[in-house]
N, C-alpha and C positions, 0 to 999 in steps of 0.2 A: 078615223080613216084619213089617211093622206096619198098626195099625190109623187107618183117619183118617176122617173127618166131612167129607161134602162137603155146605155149605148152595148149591143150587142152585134159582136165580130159573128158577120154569116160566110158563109161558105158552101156554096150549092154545085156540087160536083158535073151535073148533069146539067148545068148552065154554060161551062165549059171557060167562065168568065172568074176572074181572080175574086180573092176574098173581098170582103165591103162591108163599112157600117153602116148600122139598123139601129133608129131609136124607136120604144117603144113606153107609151105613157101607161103606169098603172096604177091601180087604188087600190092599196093596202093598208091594213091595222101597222106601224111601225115595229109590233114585236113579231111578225110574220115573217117570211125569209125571202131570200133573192129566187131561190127556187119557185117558190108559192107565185112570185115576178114573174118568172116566166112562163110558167105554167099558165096565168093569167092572160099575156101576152099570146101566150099561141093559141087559148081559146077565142080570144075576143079581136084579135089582129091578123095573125099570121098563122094559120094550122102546119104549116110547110118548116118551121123553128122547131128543129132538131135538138133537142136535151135527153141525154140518157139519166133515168132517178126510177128508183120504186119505192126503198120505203119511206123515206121522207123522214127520217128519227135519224140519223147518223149512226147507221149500224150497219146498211149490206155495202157503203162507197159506190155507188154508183154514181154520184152528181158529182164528181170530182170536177170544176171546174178555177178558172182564175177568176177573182172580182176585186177590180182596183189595184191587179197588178199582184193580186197575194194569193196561193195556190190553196186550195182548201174546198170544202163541203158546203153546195149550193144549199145545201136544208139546213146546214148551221150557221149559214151568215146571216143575223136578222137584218133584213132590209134598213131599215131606220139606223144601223147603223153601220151600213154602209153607205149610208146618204152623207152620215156626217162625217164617214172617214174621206170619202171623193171630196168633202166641199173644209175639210178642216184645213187652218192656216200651216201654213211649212212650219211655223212657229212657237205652235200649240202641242202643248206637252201630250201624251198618250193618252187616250182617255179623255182629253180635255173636249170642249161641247163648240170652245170658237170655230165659229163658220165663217170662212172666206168666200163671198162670189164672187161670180167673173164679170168684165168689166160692162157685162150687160144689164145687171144684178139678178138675171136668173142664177139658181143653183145648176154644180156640177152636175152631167148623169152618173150614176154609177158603171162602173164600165166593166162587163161580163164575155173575158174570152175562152177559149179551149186551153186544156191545160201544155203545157208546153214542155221538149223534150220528145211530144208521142206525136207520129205523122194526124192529121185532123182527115176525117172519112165526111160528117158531114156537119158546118157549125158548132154548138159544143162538142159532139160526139167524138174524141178521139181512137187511136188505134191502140189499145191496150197489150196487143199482143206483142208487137213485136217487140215493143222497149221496155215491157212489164212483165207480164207471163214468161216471155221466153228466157229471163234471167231468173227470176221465180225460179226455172226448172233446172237452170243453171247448178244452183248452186244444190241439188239433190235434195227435195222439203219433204222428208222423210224421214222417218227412224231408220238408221243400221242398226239394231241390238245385236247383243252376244248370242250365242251358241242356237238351238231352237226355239220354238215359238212356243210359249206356255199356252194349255189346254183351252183358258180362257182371256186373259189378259195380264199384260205387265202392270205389275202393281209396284209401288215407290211410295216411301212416305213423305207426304204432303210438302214438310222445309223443303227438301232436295229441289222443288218444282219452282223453289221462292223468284230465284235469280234468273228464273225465264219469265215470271208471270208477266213485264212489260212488253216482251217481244213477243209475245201471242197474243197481245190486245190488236195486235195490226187486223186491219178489216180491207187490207188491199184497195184502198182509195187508188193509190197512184200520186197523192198528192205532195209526196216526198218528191217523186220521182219528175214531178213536172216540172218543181222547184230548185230540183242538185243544180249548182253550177257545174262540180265537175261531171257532170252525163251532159251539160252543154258543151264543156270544152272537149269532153272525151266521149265520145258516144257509146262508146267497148266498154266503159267505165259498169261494172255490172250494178254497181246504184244502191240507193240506200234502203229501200222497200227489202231486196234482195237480202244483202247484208244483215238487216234486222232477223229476216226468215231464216238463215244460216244459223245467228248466234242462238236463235228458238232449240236449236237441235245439237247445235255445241255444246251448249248449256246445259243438256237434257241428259241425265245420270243412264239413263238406258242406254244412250247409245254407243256404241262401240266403235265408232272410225272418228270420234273427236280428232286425233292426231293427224290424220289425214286430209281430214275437211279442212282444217287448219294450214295445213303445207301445200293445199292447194290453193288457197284461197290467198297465203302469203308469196307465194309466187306466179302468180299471176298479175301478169304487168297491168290489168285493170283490176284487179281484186284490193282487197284492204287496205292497201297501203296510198290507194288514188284517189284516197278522199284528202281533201284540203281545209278541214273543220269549217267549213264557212257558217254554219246552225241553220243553215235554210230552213233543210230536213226538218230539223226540231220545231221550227215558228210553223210552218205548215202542217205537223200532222196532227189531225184534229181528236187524238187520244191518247193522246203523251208517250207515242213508245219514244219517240227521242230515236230515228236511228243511226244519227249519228255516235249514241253514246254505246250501241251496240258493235257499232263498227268499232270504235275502244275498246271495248271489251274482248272482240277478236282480236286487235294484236296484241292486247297484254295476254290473253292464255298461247297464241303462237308465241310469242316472248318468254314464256316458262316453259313452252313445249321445248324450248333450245332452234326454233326456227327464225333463225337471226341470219341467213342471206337471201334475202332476195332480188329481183330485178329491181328495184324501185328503190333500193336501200334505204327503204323506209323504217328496218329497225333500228339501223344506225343511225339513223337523223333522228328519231324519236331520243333514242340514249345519248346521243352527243348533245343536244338541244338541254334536255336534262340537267348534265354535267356541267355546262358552259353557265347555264342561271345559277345554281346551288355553287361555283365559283365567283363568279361576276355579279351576280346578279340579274345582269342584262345580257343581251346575246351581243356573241362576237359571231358577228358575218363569215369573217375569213375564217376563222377555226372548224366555224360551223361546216362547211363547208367541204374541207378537209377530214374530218372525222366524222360526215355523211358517209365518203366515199373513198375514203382509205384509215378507216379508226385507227391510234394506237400507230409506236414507232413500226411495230411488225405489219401493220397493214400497209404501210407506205413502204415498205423495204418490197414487198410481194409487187411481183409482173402486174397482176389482177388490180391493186391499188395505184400502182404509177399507171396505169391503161385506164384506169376511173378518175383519177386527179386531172388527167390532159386531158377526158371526156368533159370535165367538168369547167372546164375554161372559159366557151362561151356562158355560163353561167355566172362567175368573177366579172366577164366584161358587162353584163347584161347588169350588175350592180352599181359599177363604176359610171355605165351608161344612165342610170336613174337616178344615181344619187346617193346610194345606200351606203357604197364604199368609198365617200369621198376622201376624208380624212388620211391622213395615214396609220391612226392607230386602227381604221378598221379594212386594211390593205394590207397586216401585217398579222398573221396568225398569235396569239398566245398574249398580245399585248394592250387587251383591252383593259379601261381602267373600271375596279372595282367600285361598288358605291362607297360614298362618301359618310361619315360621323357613325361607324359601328352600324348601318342597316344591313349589309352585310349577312351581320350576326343573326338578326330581323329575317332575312331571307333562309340560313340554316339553320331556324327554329322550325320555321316552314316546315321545310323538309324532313324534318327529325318527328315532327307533328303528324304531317301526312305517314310515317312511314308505321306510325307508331297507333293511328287510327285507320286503318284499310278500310274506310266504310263508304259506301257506297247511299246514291240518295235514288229510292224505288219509287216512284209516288202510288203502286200498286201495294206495295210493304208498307210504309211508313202514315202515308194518308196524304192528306191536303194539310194544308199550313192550321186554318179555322177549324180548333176542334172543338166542338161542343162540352161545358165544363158536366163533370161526373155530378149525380142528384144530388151527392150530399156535401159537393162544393160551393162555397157561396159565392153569386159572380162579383162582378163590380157595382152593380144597381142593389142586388141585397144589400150590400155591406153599407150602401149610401142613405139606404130607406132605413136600416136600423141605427145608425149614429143621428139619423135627423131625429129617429123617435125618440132615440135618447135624451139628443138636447132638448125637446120639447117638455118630456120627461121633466127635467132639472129645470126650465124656465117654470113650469107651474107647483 
């Protein structure tokens, strides 16, 4: 049993009085959770400490809260270490056990807020509906099948189901969603929870408006194209659907679907961005930029791309102003220098590699890295125990 320090962000609506921290001492086993923390907390302290949880196993999302600033599932963060994630050195590699105190030599608390991006109703307890659910519905989380509805059910065989099984591991935490920076910067942003729920049903051979969901989802000036890869999403969601890699996944099928305009010319900057590394290697800014928003001599000859190019202006200065485009080969479209001693070549192997292996990494498909070796493989402690008895063998 140990002792731990939970600093907990309260919020009591019916006080009328702004939010405020709350420390709270508790005694737990180390491999027990932050949950079990507060739970403990509100028996023995505070009854009035507001947590939404039920099953306590990381399967219905209800304890979606932040600890330590990282958005994730109060029953799956084991307390002990989150003790040592609050008190580890800036220093100290992942994983690593160095504890830094403060200059008092007490330990950090752990710090347990409401998840963020959703309005807060009471202490942890967020509003899941409005910036969760109601994108949820957004995006239609249903089947459209073809023609009538069979007698008993749609039946499919099994492979066809492969390339959604990640995207229906989602158990609706929210903890993508509290995480997105783009649903900070953009709140329209329909999000990545959303997103994932989408490609569950793009993906899905039964259904029959795939093109559609697609052409919507690609022009809609917060749809697909408004995420900014940042992996929040991914480090956050505590069951690997990855949705960010789902949102990938939607624009590469609106990308074969032939839906390559939309507001956000996010097809185009995804294809120019492409082209510019598989030439250079590295990106050229200004090109980039230009074949974002007016591709190709015929894009720039068009009304529609000289009106995108001048839109795009403060964006050139917004570069110049930080730094990006100081130089002048990157001020000048087409004239960025290649790599240097044949890498180059190195980079259109790449490419020739990627185009030549389409595969995709499922951790639902494929498995976990540690596989356990087959009965009648020998591992590495076999093979060590039988060379020893050999040499023993030969020495008598």
């Amino acid at each position: 049993m140990a002792s731990y320090t939970l600093k907990v962000r309260r919020y009591q609506p019916e006080s009328g009085e702004a939010a405020y921290w709350e420390e709270f001492q508790v005694d737990l086993d180390p491999s027990l959770s932050v949950l079990d923390g507060l739970l403990q907390a509100k028996d023995r302290d505070d009854g009035s400490l507001a947590v939404r949880c039920s099953c306590r196993a990381a399967i219905c999302g209800s304890c979606g809260m932040k600890v330590n600033g990282q958005s994730g599932l109060g029953c799956k963060t084991q307390i002990g270490e989150a003790h040592e994630a609050a008190n580890r050195r800036p220093d100290a590699p992942a994983g690593g056990g160095q504890i830094e105190h403060s200059t008092s030599g007490t330990s950090r608390p752990i710090v347990v807020e409401p998840m963020g991006n959703m309005p807060v109703i009471k202490d942890l307890i967020t509003d899941m509906e409005s910036t969760h659910w109601a994108k949820i519905r957004r995006v239609t989380p249903w089947l459209l099948p073809h023609g009538e509805a069979p007698e008993r059910e749609y039946v499919v065989e099994p492979e066809s189901m492969i390339d959604i099984t990640q995207s229906m591991a989602c158990i609706q935490c929210g903890a993508c969603v509290s995480s997105c920076l783009s649903m900070e910067a953009d709140p329209d942003f329909i999000g990545p929870a959303a997103l994932a729920k989408a490609y569950r049903f793009v993906g899905d051979p039964r259904d029959a408006e795939t093109v559609e969901r697609l052409h919507d989802l690609a022009h809609d000036p917060h749809g697909i194209y408004d995420c900014t890869h940042c992996f929040s999403c991914i480090d956050a969601c505590p069951k690997g659907v990855a949705p960010m890699d789902q949102i990938m996944r939607l624009r590469r099928k609106a990308g074969e679907e032939g839906i390559h305009d939309d507001p956000n010319n996010g097809h185009n900057h995804a294809t120019a961005m492409t082209d510019i590394i598989e030439k250079f290697g590295t990106n050229d800014e200004a090109l980039l930029i230009q074949e974002s928003y007016a591709p190709g001599i015929k894009g720039k000859l068009k009304p529609q791309g000289i009106k995108e190019l001048i839109v795009s202006l403060p964006t050139v200065l917004r570069a110049i102003k930080t730094g990006k485009a100081r130089s002048l080969s990157k001020l000048i479209p087409g004239i960025h220098p290649k790599l240097p001693d044949g890498a180059q070549d190195e980079v259109k192997a790449i490419y020739q590699h990627a185009e030549e292996h389409r595969e995709e990494f499922n951790i639902y498909i494929t498995g976990e890295e540690d596989v356990e070796p087959e009965p009648d493989e020998p591992t590495d402690a076999t093979l060590a125990a039988e060379a020893a008895s050999a040499a023993e063998s030969e020495e008598s």
